[in-house]
ROTOR-318516 format. One record per residue (C-alpha): y, x, z. Coordinates in Angstrom, 1 decimal. Layout:
<margus>
<margu <Y; X; Z>>
...
</margus>
This chain:
<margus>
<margu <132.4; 104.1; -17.4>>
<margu <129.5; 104.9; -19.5>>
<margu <127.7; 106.1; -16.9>>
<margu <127.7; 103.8; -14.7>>
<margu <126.9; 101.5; -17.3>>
<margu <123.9; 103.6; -17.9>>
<margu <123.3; 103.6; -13.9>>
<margu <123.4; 100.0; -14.2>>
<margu <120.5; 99.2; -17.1>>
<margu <118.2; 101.8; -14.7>>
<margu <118.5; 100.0; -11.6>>
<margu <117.9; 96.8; -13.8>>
<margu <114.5; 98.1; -15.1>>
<margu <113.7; 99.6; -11.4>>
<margu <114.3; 95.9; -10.2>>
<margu <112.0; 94.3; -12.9>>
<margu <109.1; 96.8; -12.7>>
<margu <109.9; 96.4; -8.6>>
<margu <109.2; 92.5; -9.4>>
<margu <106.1; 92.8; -11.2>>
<margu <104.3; 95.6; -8.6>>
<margu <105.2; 92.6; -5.5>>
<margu <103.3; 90.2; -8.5>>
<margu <100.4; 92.1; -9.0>>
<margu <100.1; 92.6; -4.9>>
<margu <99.9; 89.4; -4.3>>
<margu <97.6; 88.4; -6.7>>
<margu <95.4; 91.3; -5.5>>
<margu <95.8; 89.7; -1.9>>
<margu <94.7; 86.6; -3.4>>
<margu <91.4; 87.9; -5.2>>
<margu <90.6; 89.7; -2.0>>
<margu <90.7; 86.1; -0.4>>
<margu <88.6; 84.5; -3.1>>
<margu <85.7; 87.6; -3.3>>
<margu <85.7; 87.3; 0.1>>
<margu <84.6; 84.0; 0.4>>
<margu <82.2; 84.7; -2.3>>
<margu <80.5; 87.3; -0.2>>
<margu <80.5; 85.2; 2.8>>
<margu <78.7; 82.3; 0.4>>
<margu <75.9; 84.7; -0.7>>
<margu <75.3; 86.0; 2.4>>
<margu <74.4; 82.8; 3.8>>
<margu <72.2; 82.3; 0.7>>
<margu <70.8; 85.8; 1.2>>
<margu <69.4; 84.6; 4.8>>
<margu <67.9; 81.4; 3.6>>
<margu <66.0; 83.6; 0.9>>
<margu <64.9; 85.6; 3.7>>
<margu <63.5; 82.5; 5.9>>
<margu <61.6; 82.1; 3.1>>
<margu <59.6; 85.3; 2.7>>
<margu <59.5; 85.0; 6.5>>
<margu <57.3; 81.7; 6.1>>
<margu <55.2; 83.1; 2.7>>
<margu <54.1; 86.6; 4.6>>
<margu <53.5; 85.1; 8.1>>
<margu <49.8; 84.8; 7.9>>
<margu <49.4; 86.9; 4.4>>
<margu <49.1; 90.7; 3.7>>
<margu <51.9; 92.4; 1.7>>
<margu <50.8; 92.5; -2.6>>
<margu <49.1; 95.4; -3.6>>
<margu <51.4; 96.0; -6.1>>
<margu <54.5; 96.5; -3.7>>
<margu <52.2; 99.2; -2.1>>
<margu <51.6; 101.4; -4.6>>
<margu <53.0; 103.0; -7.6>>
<margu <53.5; 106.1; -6.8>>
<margu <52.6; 107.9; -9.6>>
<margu <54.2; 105.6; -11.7>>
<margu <57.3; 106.2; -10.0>>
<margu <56.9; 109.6; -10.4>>
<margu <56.8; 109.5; -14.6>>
<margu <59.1; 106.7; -15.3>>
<margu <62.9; 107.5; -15.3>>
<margu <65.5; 105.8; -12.7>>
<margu <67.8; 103.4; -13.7>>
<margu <71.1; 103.1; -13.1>>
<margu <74.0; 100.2; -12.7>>
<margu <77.3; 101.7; -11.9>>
<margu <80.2; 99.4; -11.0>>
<margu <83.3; 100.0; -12.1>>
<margu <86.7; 98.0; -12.6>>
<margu <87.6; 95.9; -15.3>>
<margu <91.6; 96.8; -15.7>>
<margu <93.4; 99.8; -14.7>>
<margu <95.7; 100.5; -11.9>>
<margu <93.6; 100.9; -8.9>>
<margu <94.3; 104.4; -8.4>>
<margu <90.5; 106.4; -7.8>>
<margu <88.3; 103.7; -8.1>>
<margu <86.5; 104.7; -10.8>>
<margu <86.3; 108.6; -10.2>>
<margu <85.3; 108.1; -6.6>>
<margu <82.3; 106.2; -7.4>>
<margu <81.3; 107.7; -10.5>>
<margu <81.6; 111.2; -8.2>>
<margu <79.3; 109.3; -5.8>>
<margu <76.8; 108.4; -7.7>>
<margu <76.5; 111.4; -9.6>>
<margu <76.4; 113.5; -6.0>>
<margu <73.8; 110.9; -4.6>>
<margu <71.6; 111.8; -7.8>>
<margu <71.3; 115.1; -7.2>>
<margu <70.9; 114.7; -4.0>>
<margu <67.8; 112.6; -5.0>>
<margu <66.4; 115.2; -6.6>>
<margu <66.5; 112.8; -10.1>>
<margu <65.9; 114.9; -12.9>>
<margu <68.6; 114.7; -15.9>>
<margu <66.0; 113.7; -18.2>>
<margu <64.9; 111.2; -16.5>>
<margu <67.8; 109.1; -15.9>>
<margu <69.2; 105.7; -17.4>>
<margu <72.4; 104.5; -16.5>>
<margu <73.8; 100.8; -17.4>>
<margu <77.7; 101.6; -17.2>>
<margu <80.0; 98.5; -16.1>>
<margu <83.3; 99.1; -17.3>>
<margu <84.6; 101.4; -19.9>>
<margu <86.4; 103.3; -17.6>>
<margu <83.5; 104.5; -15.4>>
<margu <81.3; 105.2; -18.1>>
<margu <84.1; 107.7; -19.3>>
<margu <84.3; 109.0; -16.0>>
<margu <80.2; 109.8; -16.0>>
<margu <80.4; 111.4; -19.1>>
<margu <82.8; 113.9; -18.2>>
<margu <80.8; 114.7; -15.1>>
<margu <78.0; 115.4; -18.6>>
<margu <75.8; 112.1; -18.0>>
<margu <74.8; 109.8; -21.1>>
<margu <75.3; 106.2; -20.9>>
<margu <72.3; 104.7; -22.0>>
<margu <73.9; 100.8; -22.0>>
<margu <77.8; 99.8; -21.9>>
<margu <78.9; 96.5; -20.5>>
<margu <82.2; 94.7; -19.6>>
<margu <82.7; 94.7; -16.3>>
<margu <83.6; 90.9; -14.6>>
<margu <87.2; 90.2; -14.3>>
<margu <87.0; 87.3; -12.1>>
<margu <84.8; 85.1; -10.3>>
<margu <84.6; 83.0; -13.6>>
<margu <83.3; 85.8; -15.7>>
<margu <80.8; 86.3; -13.3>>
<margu <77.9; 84.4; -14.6>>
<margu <77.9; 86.0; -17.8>>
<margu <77.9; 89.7; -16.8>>
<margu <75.0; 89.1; -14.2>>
<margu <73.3; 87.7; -17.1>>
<margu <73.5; 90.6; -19.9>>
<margu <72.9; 93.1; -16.7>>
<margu <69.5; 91.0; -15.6>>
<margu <68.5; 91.1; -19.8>>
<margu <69.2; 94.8; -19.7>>
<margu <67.2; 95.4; -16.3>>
<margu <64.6; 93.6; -17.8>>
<margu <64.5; 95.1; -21.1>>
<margu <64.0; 98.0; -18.9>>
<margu <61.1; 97.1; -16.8>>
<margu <59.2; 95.4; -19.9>>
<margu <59.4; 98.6; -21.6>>
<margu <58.1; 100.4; -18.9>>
<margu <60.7; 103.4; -19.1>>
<margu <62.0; 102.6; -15.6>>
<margu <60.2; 102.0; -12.7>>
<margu <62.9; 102.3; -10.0>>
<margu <66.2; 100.6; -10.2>>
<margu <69.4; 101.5; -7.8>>
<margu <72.8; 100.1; -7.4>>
<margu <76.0; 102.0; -7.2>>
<margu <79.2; 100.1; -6.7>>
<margu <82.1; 100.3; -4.1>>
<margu <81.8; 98.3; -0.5>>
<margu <85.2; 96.8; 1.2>>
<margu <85.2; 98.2; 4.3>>
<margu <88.7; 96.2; 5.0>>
<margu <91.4; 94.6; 3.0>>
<margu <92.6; 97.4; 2.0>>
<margu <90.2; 100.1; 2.0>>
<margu <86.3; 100.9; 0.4>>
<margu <83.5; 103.3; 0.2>>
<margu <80.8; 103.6; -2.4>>
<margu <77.7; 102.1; -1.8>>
<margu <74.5; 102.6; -3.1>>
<margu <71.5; 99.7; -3.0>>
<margu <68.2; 99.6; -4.7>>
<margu <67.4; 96.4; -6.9>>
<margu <63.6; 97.1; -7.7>>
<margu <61.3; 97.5; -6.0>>
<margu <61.8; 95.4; -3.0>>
<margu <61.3; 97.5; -0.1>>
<margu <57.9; 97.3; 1.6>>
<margu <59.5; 98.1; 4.9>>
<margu <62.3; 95.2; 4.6>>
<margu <58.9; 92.5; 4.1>>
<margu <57.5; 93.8; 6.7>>
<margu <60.7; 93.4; 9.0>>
<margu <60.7; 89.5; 7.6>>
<margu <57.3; 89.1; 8.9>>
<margu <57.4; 90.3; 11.9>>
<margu <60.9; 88.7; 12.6>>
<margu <60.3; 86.2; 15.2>>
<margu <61.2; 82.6; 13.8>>
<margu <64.2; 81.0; 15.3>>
<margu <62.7; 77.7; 16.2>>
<margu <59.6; 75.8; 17.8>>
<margu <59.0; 74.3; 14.4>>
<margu <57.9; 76.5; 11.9>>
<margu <57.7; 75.0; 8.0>>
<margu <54.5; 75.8; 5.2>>
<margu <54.5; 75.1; 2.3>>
<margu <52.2; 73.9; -1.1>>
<margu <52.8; 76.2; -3.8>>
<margu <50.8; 78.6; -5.1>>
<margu <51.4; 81.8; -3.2>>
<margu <51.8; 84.4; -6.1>>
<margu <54.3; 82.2; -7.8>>
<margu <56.8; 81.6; -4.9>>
<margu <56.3; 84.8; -3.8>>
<margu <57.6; 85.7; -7.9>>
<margu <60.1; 83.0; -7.2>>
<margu <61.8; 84.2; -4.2>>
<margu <62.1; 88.2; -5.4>>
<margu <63.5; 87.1; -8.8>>
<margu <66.3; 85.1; -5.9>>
<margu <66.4; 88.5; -3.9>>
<margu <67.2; 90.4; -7.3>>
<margu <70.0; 87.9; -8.0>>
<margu <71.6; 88.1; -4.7>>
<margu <71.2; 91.9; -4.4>>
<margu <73.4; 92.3; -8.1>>
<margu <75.6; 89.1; -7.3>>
<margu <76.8; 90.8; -4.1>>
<margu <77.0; 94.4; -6.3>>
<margu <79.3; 92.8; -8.5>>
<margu <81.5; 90.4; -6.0>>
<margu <82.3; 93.6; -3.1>>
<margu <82.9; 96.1; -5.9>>
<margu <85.5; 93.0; -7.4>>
<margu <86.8; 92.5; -3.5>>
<margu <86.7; 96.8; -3.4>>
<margu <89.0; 96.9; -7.0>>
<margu <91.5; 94.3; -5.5>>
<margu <91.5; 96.3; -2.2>>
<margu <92.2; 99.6; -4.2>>
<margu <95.3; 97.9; -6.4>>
<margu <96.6; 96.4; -3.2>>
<margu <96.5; 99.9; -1.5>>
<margu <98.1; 101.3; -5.1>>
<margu <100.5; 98.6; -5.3>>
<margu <102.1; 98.6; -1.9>>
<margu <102.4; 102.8; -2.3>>
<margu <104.2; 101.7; -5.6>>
<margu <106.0; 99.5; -3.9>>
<margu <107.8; 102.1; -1.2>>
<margu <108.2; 104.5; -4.2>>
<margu <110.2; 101.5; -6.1>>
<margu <112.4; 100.6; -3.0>>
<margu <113.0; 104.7; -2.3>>
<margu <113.8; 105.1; -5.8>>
<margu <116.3; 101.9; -6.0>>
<margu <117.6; 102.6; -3.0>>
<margu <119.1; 106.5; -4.5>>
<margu <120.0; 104.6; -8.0>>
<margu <121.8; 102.0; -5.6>>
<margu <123.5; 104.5; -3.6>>
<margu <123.8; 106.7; -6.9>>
<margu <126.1; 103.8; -8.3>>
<margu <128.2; 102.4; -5.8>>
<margu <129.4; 106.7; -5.5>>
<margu <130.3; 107.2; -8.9>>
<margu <131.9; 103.4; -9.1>>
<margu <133.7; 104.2; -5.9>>
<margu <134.7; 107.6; -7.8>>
<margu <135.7; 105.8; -10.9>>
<margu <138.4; 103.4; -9.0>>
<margu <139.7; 106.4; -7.1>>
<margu <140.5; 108.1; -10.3>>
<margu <141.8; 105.2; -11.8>>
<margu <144.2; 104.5; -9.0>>
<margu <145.0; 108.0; -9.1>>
<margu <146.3; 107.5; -12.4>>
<margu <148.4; 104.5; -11.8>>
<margu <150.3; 106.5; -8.7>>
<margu <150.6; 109.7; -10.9>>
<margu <152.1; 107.4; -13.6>>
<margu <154.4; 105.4; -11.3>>
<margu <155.3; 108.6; -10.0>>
<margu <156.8; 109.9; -13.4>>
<margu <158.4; 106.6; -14.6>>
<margu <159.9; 106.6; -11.1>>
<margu <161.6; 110.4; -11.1>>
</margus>
């Protein structure tokens, strides 16, 4: 009787842990649906930046300063922003980017010495240390869509800091992309400078209508204008597909939790109704053996 009792409490636990992994899937689900939406937001915002550099370098030449700084490039150090996850239980998230990013690096060519990282997340920043890389800056990594606002913020002060100082001259972006709702691969973007190449593809883009718009502002400061808004949607959309990525990776770890859980109820299940079925055998037994004796 005692073990089956014991048989009993297991499967109980097994059921409630098997109650909270179908809880955390479907708030995963959820998230996916809300980051996605996100994306789909800034993307639209992304093109209508776009129109505007298409209007401010139709008749102008690119700025001299997006055109050179070559050797400048070649003394300052590289920063970089590594997305990671903000709670646990999304199986290799973290390793496979920090792994990435680290490979990419060295790929690059970037000497040791002459890299910055900005860490998001403490678990990726452990992750790059073990691989032997110091973490220049730690920072939470955003938890939700609401938490948003204030991460981009401390990671534009720290970029800034940065550039002001003059230590870093380029700046790249290393997070995780969806690639569907359940799957991901790491990405890798470059925040500053803005490509010479992508301007020119704006400029030469042909514009979709007959009626093309000016403007009245001072060139120089809506050009600033507009690459501080390509900077924001750049990091926004860093942060929002390696959310939608983390989601994705604790759905994938969730529903493999999931068959484990029902495989594992399914042999305490069968486990039980065995021993109970052995128990009442016994116990019948006993009452024939018993009647048995009173009867001769």
């Amino acid at each position: 009787m005692e073990q089956l009792e014991t048989l009993k409490r297991r499967i109980g636990s097994v059921e409630d842990l098997h109650s909270v992994v179908r809880t955390m899937k479907s708030l995963a689900a959820v998230n996916i649906h809300h980051y996605e939406s996100a994306s789909r937001s800034i993307a639209e915002y992304n093109r209508t930046v776009e129109r505007g550099f298409q209007i401010l370098l139709r008749e102008r030449q690119l700025p001299i300063l997006l055109q050179g700084g070559q050797s400048e490039a070649a003394e300052s150090c590289c920063g970089m922003v590594v997305a990671g996850s903000r709670h646990g239980m999304c199986g290799q998230f973290n390793q496979e980017i920090a792994s990435f990013t680290m490979d990419r690096l060295d790929e690059m060519e970037v000497e040791t010495g002459k890299r910055m990282f900005l860490a998001l997340g403490k678990r990726v920043a452990s992750r790059l240390e073990e691989r032997g890389q110091k973490i220049e800056e730690r920072l939470p990594m955003a938890g939700s869509l609401a938490e948003l606002k204030a991460t981009m913020l401390e990671v534009l002060l720290t970029v800034e800091q940065w550039r002001e100082s003059g230590k870093v001259y380029r700046i790249l972006l290393f997070y995780n992309k969806p690639q569907s709702r359940a799957t991901y691969a790491p990405h890798q973007t470059t925040l500053f400078p803005i490509s010479v190449s992508r301007l020119t593809r704006l400029k030469n883009r042909p514009w979709p209508s007959k009626m093309i718009p000016t403007y009245t502002m001072d060139f120089s400061t809506l050009f600033s204008e507009l690459t501080r808004q390509v900077f924001f949607v750049a990091l926004y959309r860093c942060l929002v597909e390696s959310l939608t990525s983390e989601n994705a990776a604790r759905l994938a770890a969730m529903q493999a939790a999931e068959s484990n859980i029902e495989d594992r109820l399914e042999e305490l299940n069968s486990e039980y109704h065995r021993r109970r079925q052995a128990s009442i055998t016994m116990e019948l037994l006993d009452i024939v053996g018993g009647f048995q004796a009173i009867s001769g």
